[in-house]
C-alpha positions in Angstrom: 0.0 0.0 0.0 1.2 3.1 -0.8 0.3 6.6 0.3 0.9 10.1 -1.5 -0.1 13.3 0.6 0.1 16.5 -0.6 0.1 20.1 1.2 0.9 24.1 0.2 -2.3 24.6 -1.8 -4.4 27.7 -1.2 -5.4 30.7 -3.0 -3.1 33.8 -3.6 -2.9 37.1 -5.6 -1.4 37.1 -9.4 1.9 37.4 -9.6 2.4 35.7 -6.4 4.5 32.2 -5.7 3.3 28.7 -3.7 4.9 25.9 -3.3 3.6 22.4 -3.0 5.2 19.4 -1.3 4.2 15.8 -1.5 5.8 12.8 0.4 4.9 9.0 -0.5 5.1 6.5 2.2 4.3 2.7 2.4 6.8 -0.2 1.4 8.0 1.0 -1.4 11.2 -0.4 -3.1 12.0 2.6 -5.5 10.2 5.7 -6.8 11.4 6.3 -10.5 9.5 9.0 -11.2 7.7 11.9 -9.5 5.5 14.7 -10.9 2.9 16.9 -10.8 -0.6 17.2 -13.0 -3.4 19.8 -13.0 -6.9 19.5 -13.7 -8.7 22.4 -13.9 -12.5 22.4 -13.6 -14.0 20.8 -17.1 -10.6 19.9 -18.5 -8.4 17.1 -18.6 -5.6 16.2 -15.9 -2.5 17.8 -17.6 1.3 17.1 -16.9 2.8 20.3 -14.7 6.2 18.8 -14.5 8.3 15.5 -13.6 11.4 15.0 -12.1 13.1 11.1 -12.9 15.4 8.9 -10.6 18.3 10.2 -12.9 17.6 13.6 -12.6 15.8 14.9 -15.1 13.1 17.1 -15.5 10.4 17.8 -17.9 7.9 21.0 -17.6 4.5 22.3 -19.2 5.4 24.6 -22.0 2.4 26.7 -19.8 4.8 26.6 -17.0 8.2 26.8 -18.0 10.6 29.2 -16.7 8.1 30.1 -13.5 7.6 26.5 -11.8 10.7 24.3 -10.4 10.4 21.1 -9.7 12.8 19.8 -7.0 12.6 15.8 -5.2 14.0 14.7 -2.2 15.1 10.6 -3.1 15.5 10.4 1.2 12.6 11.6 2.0 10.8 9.8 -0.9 9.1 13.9 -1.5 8.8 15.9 -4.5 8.2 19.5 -4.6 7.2 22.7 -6.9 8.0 26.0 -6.4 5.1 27.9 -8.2 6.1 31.8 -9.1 3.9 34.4 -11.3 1.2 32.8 -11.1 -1.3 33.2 -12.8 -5.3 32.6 -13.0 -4.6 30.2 -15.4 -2.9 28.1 -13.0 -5.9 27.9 -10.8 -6.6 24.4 -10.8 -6.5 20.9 -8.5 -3.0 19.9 -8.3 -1.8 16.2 -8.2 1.2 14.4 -7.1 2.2 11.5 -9.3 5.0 8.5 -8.3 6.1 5.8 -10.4 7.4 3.4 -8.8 7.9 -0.7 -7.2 7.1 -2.3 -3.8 8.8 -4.9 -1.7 5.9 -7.0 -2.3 6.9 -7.2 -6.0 10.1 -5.4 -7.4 9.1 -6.2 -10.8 5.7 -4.6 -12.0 5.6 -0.7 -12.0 3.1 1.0 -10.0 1.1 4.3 -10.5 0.2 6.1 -7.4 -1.9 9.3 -7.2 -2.1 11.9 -4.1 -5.3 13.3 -3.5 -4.9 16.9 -4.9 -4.4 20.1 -3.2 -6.6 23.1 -4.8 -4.4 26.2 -5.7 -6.3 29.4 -6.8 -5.2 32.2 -8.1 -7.2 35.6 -8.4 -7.1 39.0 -7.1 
């Protein structure tokens, strides 16, 4: 069983900066890749950013330059650094992990936090 929980949603002003943390916890063997998606309301789930066991990262044209993603491989946590935001951004964010369990090294898992709502608007 595994566990994602996110936190640092909330609403702020244009212009202004958030930044979101999610930790996954269970018995998990590795964690290959951690990201963040966005849904906002009557629109798909979209990729925000990802951040692989090797280091690399992949952004949202929408977001590029103004979000950073950053992952702590101890704490098994990824986090995103939101600045000028806008009200486009409003939306329910989602943690993503990809990743393997004790129980089963071999078949790669998708696990889903439960979204934090970030608004933006003046």
């Amino acid at each position: 069983q595994v566990q994602l929980v996110e936190s640092g949603g909330g609403l702020v002003q244009p212009g202004g900066s958030l930044r979101l943390s999610c930790a996954a916890s269970g018995s998990i063997f590795n964690i290959y890749t951690m990201g963040w998606y966005r849904q906002a309301p009557g629109k798909q789930r979209d990729l925000v950013a990802t951040f692989t066991e090797g280091g690399i990262t992949n952004y949202a044209d929408s977001v590029q330059g103004r979000f950073t993603i950053s992952r702590d491989n101890a704490k098994n946590a990824v986090y995103l650094q939101m600045n000028s935001l806008n009200p486009e951004d409003t939306a329910v964010y989602y943690c993503y992990a990809l990743l393997t369990l004790h129980s089963d090294v071999n078949t790669y898992l998708t696990s889903w936090g439960q979204g934090t709502q970030v608004t933006v608007s003046s």
